[in-house]
N, C-alpha and C positions, 0 to 999 in steps of 0.2 A: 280661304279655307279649302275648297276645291282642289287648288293648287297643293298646299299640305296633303289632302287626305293621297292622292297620286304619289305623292314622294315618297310619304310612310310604305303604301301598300309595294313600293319599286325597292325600298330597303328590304322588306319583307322576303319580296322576291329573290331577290340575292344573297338573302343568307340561305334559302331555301335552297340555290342554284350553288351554292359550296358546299355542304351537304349532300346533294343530288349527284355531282360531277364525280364523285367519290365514291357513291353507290353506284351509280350507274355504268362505270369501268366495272367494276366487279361484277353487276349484273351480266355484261357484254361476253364475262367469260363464264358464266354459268350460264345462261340463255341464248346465248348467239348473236348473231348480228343482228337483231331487230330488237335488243334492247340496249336502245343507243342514247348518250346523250342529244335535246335538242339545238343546243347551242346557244347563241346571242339570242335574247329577245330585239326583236325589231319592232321595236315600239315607242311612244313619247309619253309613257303613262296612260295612254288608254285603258280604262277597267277590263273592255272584255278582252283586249290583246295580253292583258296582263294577266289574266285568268286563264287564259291559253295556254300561255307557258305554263303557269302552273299545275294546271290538266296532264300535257305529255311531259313533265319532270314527274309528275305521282304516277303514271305510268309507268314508267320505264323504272323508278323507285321499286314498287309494287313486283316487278318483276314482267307485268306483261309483253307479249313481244307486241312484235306493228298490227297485226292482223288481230288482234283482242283490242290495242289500245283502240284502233278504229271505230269499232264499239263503242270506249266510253268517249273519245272524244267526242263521236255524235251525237251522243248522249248529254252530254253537257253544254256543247254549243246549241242546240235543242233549249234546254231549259233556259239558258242567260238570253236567248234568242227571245222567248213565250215569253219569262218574266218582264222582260224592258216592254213589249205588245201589249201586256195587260196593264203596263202605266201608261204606257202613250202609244194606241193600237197608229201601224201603221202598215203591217205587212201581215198576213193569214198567220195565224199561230197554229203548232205542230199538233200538242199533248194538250194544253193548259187553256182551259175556256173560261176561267172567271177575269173578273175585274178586279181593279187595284184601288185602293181607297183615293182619292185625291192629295196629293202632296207627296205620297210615299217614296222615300229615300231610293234613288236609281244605284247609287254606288250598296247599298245595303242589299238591295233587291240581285246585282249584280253578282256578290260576292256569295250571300247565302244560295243562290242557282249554282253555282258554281261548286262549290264547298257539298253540299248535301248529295248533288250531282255526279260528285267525284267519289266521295265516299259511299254511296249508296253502289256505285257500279265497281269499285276495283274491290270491294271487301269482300267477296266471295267465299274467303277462306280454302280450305283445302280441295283439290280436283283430284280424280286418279290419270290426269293428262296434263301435258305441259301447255304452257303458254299463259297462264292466268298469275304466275308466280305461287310464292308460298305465303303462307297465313304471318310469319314475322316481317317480310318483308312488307306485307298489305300494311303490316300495323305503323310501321317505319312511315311508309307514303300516307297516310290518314295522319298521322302527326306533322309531317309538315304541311300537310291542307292548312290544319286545325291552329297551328302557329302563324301561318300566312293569314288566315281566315282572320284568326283575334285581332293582327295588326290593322286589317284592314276594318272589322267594327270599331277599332277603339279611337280611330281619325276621324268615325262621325258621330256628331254630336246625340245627345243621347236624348229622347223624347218621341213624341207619337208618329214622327215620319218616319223615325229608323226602324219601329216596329213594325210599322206598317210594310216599313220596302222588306224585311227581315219577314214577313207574312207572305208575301207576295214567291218572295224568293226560294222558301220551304214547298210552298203549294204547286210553285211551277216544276222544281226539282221534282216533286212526289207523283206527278204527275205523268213523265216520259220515265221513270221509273217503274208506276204501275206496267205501263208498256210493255218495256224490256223486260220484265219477271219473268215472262213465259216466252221468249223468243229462241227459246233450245241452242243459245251459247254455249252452257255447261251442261249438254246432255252429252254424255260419251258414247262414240259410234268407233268401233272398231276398225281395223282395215288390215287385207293381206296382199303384200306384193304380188304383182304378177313376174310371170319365170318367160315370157315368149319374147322375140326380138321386139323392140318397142314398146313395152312395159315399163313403168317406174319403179326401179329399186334402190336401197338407199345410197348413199353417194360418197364418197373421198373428197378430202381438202386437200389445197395444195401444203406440201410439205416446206418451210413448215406452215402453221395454219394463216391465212390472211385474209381479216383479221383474226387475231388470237379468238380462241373458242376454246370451248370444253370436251368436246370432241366431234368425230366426222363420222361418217355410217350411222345417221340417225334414223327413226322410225319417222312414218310418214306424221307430219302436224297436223292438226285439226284437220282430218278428212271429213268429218261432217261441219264444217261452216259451211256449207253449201246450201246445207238445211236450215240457217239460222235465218229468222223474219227479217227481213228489208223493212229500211225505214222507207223508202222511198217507191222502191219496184214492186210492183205485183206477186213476184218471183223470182230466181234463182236465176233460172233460163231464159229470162224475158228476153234479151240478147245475145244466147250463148252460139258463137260460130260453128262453122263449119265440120271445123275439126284441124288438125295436123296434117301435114303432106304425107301421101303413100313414100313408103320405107323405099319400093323399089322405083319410085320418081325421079323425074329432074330435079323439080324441087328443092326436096328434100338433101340428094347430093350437092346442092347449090348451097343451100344452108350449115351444112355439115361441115362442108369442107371452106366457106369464110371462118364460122367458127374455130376448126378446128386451126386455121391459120391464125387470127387475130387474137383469138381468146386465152390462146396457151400461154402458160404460165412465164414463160422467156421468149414469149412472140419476137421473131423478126419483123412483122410487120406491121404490129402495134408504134402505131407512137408515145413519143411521153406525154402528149397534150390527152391522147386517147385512153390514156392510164390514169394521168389525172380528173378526166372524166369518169370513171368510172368508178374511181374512189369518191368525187364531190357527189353523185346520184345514192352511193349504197347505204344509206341511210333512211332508214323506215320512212315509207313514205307521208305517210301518217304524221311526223313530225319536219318534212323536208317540206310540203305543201302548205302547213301550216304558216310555215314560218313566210313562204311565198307570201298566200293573203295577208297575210301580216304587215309586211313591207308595203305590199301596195295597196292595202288601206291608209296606212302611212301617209303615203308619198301620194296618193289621192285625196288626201283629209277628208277621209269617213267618220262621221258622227260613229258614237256607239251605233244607233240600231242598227246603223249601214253596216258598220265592222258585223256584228253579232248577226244580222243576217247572210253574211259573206261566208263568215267561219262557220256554220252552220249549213249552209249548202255546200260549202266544199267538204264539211266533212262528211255531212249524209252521202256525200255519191262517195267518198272513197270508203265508206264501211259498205255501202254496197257494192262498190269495187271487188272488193274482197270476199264479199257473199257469193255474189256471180262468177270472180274469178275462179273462188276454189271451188264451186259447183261444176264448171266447166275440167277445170285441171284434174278433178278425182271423176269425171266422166270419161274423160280421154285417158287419163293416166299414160300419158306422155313420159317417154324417155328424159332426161337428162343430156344435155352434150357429152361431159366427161361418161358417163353409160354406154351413149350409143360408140362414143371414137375409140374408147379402149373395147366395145364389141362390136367393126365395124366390119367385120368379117362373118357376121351372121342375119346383116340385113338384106340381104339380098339385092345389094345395088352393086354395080360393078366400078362406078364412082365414089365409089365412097372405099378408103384403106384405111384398114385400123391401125390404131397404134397402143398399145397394151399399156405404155407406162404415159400415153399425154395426159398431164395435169389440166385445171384451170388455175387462172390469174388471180381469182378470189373465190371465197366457200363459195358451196354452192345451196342458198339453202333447202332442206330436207320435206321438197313439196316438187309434185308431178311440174312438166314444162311448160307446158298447153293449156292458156295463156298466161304469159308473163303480168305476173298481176302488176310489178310493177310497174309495167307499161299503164295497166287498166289503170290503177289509179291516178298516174299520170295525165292520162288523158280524160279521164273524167273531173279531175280539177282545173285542169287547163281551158275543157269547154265550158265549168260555171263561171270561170272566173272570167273568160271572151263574153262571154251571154250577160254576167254582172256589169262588164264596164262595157259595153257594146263596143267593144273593138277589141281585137287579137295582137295587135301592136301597143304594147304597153311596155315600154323598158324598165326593167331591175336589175336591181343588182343583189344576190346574194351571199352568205358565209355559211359553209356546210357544218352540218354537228358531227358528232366520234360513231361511228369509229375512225371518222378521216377528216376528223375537224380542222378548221382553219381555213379551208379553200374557198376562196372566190370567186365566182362566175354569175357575169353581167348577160342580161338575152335582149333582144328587143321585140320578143312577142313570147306569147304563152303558149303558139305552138311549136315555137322553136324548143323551147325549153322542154315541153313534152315528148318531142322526139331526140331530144339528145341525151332524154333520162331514158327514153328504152332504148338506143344505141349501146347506152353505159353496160345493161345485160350481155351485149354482144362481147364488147369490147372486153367485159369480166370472162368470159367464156362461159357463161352460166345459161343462156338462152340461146334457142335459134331463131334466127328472125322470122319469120312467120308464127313465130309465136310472142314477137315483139309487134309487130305489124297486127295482127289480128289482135291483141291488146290495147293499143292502143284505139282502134275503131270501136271494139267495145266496150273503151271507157267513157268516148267522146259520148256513145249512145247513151251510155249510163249517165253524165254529166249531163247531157240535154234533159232526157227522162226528169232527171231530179230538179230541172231550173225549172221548170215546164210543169210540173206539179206538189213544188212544197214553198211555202213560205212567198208564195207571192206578195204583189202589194192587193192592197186593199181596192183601189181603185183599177188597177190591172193593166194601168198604162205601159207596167215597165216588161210586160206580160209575152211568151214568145208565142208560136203558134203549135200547133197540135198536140196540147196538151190534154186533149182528150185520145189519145194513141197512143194503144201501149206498144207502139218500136218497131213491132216484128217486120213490118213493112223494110226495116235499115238494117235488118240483119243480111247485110253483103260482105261478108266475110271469104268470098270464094277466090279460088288461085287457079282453079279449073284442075289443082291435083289433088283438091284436099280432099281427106275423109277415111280410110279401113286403113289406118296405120297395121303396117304388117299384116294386110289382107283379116282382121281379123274382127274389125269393126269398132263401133264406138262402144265402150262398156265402163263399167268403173269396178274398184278393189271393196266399194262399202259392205261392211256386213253386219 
């Protein structure tokens, strides 16, 4: 029966996933590149792996881009996370402090966290800012929950444990919901470019756009997610670096001018391996790292809780990822590559030559440089996932989603993998490295921070150390040139 009810809910899935594949191109060209298909599920019927995909397919349905979806992915690996704890506690729970009646159905309890989870965070309805989608869209993606959702109750049999796990699973949802109500996601914060060399202002695609979009010169995204509550960190800035290299630096000339080599749109010295890198990373991360854990719960045969406590740490640090990153990015308010190379004649570096018409290799999307969140979340899933399986050497193999679906690429550790997802920034022409480099350390901190104080086990064997320290101690972010980009200090556009 077990066996059935997994088949059903993977039929489910797949009609949901042709449906989605079809929304979510059209999404890709009204929202951008961060609402992307996730691709292949990488799973063998697992509930919570398969509630995953479901999660970033209603996503990206919904219209949200990566940095919203982050959100509710945490959101919901959260809840499926507490629900399975209050049937059979075995690791600290998030939001959700009751107990589960004795017998109560785990695939019920699994599916309704999931489902109430999903819809309670994407339905938002209308914003006066982008990134949340639009209210038809929301309703599209709540309909395929709610058809996934029915196949999956109607496989288990019908009587007092499915109400029960169906009890369990409402309560836990309602719960990291309460939470998130007030976490000033959807409170609108203004922002004005800045006009002085080293400022972020909005940005050119390369002609024509790759990948396709709706348009290029966009207004800055969610400038105040910086302000939005961590599920994990104290703050915002609990780790926020240094800053960028001075404008008239080594540095900075050092960075500027790889970029502007590597990154350009008809690089000579781009390779094709380094292009197909940079296409298999450009895919929200949010759905990229997912799919990682995924695999290697897999290929490590993780019970549910193990998977659901996995997915759930990796996604808590990468929606703080994203909290921290854009707190930092809209402090610095960091130039752009394509910004600074077509005005490199008013940095005042003598190394550095502009060139008025260099493109990038791909969009560049419409958020300050300083740090590559990218990188951050890279590297904050990469150190829960070294911290989850106590070793960094763990081989996969993965298949990238669209916008540049189809690619495969094999790693034999997780930090290989997270350094060659912030490379991909470079090699796009979309980052400069020190603000890949300093991304990634402050993801790793962010990734520690959140293994180190959520969701531990119960008995704390599997527990790291200085979990009572909030970080500041590992903020070494320094290059000995960073800090008053264009002498003019660190500030930000919020108003």
């Amino acid at each position: 029966m077990k066996s059935i009810r997994k088949i059903t809910l993977a039929l489910a899935i797949a009609r949901v996933e042709s449906k989605a594949n079809h929304l979510s191109a059209v999404a890709a060209l009204i929202f951008g590149v961060t609402a992307v298909w996730p691709g292949p599920a990488a799973t063998a019927g697992d509930p919570v792996s398969d509630w995953n995909v479901v999660a970033i397919q209603a996503t990206l349905t919904a219209g949200e881009n990566a940095v919203v979806s982050s959100r509710t992915l945490a959101t919901v690996q959260v809840a499926i996370h507490d629900a399975l704890n209050a049937i059979d506690p075995r690791y600290e729970r998030y939001a959700f402090t009751g107990d589960a009646q004795i017998g109560a159905s785990v695939d019920a309890a699994i599916a309704t966290a999931a489902r109430d989870s999903i819809v309670g965070t994407i339905a938002v309805g209308a914003l006066p800012f982008a990134g949340f989608g639009t209210p038809a869209l929301q309703a599209t993606a709540v309909a395929q929950v709610d058809a996934a959702y029915a196949t999956a109750l109607a496989s288990i049999p019908a009587g007092l444990t499915k109400r029960d796990g169906i009890a369990i699973g409402q309560a836990a949802a309602a719960a990291i919901l309460v939470l998130r109500a007030t976490d000033d996601a959807t409170t609108l914060v203004t922002y004005t470019p800045g006009t002085r060399s080293g400022d972020w202002r909005p940005t050119p695609n390369p002609v024509p756009f790759d990948p396709p979009a709706a348009a290029d010169n966009l207004p800055a995204v969610l400038p105040g997610w910086g302000q939005v509550t961590p599920f994990a960190l104290r703050r915002g800035t609990q780790f926020e670096p240094n800053g960028p290299p001075r404008l008239s630096g080594t540095r900075y000339a050092k960075d500027y001018n790889e970029v502007k080599a590597i990154g350009a749109k008809n690089s000579a010295t781009r390779t094709a391996e380094q292009s197909s890198i940079a296409r298999f990373w450009y895919e929200g991360s949010p759905a990229g790292w997912s799919r990682i854990a995924r695999t290697v719960a897999q290929s490590q045969g993780l019970d549910s809780w193990d998977t659901a406590r996995l997915l759930a740490l990796v996604n808590i640090a990468m929606a703080d990822g994203f909290i921290a990153g854009f707190e930092t990015k809209y402090d610095f308010n960091f130039w752009r590559p394509v910004t600074a190379i077509r005005a490199g004649d008013t940095d005042g570096n003598n190394a550095t030559v502009a060139d008025p018409t260099w493109s990038t290799f791909l969009n560049t999307p419409a958020i300050p440089d300083y740090t590559s969140t990218h990188s951050v979340l890279g590297g904050a899933a990469a150190e829960v996932l070294r911290r989850f399986f106590h070793d960094d050497d763990v081989p996969f193999t993965v298949t990238s989603g669209v916008p540049f679906a189809g690619l495969t690429r094999s790693f034999t550790s997780f930090s290989q993998a997270a350094a060659e997802n912030g490379e991909s920034r470079i090699y796009a022409g979309i980052h400069f490295r020190s603000a890949v480099a300093d991304g990634i350390k402050q993801g790793k901190q962010i990734g520690h921070f959140a293994f180190t104080h959520a969701l531990r086990p119960l008995d704390h064997d599997d527990d790291d150390d200085d979990h009572d320290s909030d970080g500041q101690h590992g903020n070494h972010g320094n290059h000995g040139e960073h800090g008053n980009h264009g002498e003019h200090g660190h500030h930000n556009g919020h108003h």
